[in-house]
C-alpha positions in Angstrom: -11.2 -37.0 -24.9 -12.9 -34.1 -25.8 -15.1 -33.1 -22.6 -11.3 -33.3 -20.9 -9.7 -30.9 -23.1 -13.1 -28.9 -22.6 -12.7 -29.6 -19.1 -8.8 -28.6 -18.8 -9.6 -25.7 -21.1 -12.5 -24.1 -18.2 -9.7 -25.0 -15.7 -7.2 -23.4 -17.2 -9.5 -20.1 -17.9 -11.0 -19.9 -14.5 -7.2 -20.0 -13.2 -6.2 -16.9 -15.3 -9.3 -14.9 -14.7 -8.9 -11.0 -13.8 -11.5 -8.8 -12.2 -11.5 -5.2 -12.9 -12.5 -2.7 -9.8 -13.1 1.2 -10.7 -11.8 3.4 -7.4 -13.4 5.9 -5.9 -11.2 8.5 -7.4 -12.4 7.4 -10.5 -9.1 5.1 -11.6 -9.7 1.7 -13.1 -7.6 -1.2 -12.0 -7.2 -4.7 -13.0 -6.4 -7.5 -10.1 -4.6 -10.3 -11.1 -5.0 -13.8 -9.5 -0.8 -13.3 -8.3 -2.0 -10.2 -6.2 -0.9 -7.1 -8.0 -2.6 -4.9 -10.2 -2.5 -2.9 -13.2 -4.4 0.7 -13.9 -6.5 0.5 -17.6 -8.6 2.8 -19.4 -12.3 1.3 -20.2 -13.2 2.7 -23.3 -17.4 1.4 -24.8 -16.6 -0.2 -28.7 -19.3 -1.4 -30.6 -21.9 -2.1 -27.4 -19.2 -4.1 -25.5 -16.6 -2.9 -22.8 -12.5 -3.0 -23.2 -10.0 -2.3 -21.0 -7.0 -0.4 -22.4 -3.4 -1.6 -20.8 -0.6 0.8 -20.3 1.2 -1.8 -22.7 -1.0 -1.2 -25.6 -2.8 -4.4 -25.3 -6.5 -4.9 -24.2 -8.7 -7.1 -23.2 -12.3 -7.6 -23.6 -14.6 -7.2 -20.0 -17.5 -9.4 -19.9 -19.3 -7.6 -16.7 -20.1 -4.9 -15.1 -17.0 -2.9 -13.4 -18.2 -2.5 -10.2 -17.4 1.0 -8.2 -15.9 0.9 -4.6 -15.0 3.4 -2.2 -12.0 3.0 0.0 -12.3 1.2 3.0 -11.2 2.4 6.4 -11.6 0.7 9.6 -12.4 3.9 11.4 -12.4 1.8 15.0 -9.3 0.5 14.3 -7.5 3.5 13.2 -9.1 5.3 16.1 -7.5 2.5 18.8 -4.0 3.1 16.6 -4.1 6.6 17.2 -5.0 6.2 21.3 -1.8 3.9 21.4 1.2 5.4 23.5 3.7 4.3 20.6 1.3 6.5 18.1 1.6 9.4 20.1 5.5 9.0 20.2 5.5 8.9 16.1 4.5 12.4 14.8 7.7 14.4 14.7 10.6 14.9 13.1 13.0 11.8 13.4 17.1 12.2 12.0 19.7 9.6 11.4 22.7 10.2 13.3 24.7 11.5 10.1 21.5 13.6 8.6 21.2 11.5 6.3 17.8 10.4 6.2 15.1 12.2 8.1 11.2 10.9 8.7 9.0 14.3 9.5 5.7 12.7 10.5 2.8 14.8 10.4 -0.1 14.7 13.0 -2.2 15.3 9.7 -1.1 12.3 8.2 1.8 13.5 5.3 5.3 12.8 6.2 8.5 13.9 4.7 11.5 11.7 3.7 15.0 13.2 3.0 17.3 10.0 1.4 20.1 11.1 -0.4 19.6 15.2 -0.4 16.3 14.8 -1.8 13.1 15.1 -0.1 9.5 13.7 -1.0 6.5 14.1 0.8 3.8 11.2 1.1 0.7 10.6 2.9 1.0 7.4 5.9 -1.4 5.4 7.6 -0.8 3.1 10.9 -1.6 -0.5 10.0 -0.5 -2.0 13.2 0.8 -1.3 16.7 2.7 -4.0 18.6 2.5 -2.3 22.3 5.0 -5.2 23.4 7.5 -5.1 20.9 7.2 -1.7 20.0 6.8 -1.5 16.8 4.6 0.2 14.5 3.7 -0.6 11.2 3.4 2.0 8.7 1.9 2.2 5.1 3.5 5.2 3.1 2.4 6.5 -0.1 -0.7 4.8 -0.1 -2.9 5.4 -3.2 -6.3 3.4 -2.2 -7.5 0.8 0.0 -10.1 -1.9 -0.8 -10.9 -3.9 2.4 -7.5 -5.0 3.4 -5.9 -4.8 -0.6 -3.8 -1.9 -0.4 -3.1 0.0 -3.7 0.6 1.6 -3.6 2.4 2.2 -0.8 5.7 0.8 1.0 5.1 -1.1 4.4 7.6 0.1 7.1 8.2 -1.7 10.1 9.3 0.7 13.4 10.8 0.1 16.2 10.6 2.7 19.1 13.1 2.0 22.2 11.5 2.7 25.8 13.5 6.1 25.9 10.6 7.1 23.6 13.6 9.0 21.3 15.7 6.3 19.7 13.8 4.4 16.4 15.3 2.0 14.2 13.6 0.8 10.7 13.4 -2.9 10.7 12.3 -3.1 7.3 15.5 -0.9 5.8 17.8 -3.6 8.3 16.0 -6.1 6.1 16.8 -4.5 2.6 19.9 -3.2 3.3 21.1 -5.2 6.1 22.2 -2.6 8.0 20.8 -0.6 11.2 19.0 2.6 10.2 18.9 4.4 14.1 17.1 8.0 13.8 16.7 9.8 16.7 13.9 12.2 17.7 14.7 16.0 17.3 
């Protein structure tokens, strides 16, 4: 009876387990087994490491916190970029009321207008679709370990052959409604 509530105790600690990844812009994060994450503070007390939640609480780190840099796939991004449907993306892009306006940069940024206010974020290309034209889009990105991204909302586009007429698949998802901006 005992080595199974030892057993089922191991089991039940391995499935809860966390890992903690420092950034390389120097931000801590904890990874949780259900996919998201949470930004702690590791502070040194008495010899051993803890990591500070937002919430107050802490828990104790029993290894190292290893240090990654963000990983691009240059190759990829590179073969995004050559892709006629890329090309068609930088530029400003309007609803048909004014409502909401995409300004895509060629460095990157792009500018979102929703409700009279504006933001500007930074975007990556994740994915072209040359036969469905559509383009998947990652804005607001904060980091990127391997293919864990940190922040950021995924977009899905789709560009009509006219090359001027785009509608945001992932808004008719949310909203079910058809979000149609046209090139300027």
């Amino acid at each position: 009876m005992l080595k199974k509530t030892l057993l089922l105790f191991l089991a039940a600690a391995a499935a809860f387990a966390v890992e903690f990844v420092t950034l390389g812009d120097g931000r801590t994060v904890m990874l949780k087994d259900d996919g998201t994450y949470e930004e702690v503070t590791l502070i040194i007390k008495d010899g051993k490491t803890i990591a500070l939640k937002n919430d107050g609480t802490w828990l104790r780190v029993d290894e190292d916190v290893p240090v990654v840099e963000s990983v691009g796939t240059k190759r990829a991004q590179k073969s995004f970029n050559s892709s006629k449907l890329a090309k068609i993306l930088p530029g400003r892009w309007e609803s048909r009321d004014g409502a909401t306006v995409y300004e895509f940069g060629t460095d990157g940024t792009v500018r979102i207008k929703r409700d009279n206010r504006w933001k500007r974020l930074s975007y990556r290309i994740d994915d072209v679709d040359d036969q469905k034209r559509n383009i998947v889009v990652n804005i607001g990105e904060n980091s990127r370990i391997g293919f864990l991204s940190i922040g950021g909302e995924q977009r899905v586009l789709h560009i009509e052959d006219d090359g001027k007429t785009m509608h945001d698949e992932s808004y008719r998802l949310k909203h079910l409604r058809d979000l149609v901006l046209i090139k300027q």
